[in-house]
C-alpha positions in Angstrom: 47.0 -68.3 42.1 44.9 -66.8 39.4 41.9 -65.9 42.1 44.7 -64.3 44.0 45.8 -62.2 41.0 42.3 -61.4 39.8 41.2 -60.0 43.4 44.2 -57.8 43.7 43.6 -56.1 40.5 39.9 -55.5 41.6 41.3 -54.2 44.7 43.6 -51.7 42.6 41.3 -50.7 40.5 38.6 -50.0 43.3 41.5 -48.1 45.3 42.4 -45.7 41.9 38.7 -45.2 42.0 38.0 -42.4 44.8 41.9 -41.4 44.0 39.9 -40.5 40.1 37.2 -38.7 41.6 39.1 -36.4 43.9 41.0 -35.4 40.8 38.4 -34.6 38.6 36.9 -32.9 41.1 40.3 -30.7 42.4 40.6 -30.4 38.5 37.1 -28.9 38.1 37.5 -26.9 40.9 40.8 -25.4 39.1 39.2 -24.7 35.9 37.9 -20.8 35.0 34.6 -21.1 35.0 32.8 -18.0 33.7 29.7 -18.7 34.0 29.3 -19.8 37.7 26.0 -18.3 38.3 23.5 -19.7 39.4 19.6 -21.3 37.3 17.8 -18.0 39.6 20.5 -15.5 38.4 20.5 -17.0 35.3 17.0 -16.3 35.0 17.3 -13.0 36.6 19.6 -12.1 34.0 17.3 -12.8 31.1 14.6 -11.6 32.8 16.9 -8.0 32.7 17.6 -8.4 29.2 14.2 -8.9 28.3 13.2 -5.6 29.7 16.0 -4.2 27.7 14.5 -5.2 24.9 11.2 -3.9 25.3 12.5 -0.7 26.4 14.3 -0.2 23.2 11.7 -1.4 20.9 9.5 0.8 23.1 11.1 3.3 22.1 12.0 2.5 18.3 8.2 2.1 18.0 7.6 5.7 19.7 10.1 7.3 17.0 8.5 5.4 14.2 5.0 6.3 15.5 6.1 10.0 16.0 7.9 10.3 12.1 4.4 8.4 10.9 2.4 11.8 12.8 5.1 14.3 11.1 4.2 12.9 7.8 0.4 12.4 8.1 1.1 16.7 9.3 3.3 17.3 6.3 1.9 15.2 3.8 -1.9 15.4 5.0 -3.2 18.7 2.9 -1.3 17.9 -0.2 -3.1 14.5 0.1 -6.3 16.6 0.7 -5.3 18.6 -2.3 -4.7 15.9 -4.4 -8.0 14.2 -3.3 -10.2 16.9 -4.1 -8.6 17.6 -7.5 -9.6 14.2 -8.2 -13.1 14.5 -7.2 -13.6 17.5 -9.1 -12.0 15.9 -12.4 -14.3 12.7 -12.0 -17.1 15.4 -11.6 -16.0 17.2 -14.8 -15.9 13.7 -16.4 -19.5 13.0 -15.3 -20.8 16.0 -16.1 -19.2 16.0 -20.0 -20.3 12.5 -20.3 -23.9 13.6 -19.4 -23.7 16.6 -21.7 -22.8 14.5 -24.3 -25.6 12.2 -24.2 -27.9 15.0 -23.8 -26.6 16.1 -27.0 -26.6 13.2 -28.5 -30.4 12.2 -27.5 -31.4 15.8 -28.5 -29.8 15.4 -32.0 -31.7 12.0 -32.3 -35.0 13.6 -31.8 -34.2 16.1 -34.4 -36.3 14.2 -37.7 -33.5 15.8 -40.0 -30.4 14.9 -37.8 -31.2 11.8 -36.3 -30.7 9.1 -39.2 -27.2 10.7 -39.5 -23.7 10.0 -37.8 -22.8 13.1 -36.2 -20.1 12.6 -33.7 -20.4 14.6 -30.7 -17.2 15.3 -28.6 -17.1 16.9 -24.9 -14.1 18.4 -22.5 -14.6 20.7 -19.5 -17.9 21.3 -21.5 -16.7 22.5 -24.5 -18.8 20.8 -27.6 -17.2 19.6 -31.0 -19.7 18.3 -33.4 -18.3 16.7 -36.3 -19.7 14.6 -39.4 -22.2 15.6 -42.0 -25.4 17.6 -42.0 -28.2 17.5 -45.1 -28.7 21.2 -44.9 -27.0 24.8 -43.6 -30.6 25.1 -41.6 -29.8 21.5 -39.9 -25.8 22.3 -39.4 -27.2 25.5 -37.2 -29.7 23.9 -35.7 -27.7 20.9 -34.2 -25.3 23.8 -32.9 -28.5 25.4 -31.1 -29.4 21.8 -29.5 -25.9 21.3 -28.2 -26.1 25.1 -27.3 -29.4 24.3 -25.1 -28.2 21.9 -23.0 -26.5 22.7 -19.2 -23.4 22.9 -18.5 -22.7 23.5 -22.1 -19.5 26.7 -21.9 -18.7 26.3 -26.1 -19.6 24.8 -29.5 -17.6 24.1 -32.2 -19.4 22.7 -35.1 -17.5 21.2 -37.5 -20.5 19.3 -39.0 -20.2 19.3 -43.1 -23.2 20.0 -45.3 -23.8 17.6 -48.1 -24.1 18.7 -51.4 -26.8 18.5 -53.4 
């Protein structure tokens, strides 16, 4: 009686099976699906988005690349400007630091001058000498070297004679 039993069950259960199915499926069928497109118009679709994209970057790159230009317009001669006022200070440098040692090297050859510390200062080629000199004749004459030398505009000697 229990065999009996056992195949009418498995009958039951094998009967409630396609019963299952066509409800899922009528249930499926019911349900608001949105998205019912289908993998090549889903593909489509990103495909159109995509291009979207580009386009607008296309044209956030055009607008930075076109504000980049107006700048490189506006800013360009003042960065000229600024360049060449550079150039000419690092000349102006150059050419002070070379009158200096000029000076300097002059001074040294000079038998009176040369064992003494006489500081020799240069801007935009104006000349300060400072520091001591032996003798009036020696004071003037280190003013005359510094005088001699290009690019020299002024000298102010502030050298100190000695006494005695």
């Amino acid at each position: 009686m229990r065999n009996i039993a056992t195949c009418k069950a498995q009958r039951h259960r094998w009967a409630l099976l396609p019963l299952l199915a066509s409800l899922g499926l009528a249930l499926s069928a019911c349900s608001p699906n949105d998205n019912a497109s289908t993998p090549g118009q889903k593909i489509d679709a990103a495909i159109a988005k995509s291009k979207d994209v580009a386009a607008d970057v296309k044209v956030e790159a055009q607008t930075a690349l076109s504000n980049a230009q107006a700048r490189i317009k506006q800013d360009g001669p003042k960065v000229e400007e600024r360049a060449k006022d550079v150039a000419s200070t690092t000349e102006r440098v150059i050419d002070d630091v070379a009158i200096t040692a000029q000076i300097s090297a002059s001074l040294a050859k000079d038998s009176e001058l040369s064992a003494l510390k006489i500081d020799v200062d240069t801007k935009d080629g104006a000349v300060i000498l400072r520091g001591p000199a032996p003798t009036t004749a020696a004071r003037d004459r280190a003013a005359d070297l510094a005088r001699a030398v290009t690019g020299v505009r002024t000298v102010d000697n502030q050298l100190v004679v000695k006494a005695g």
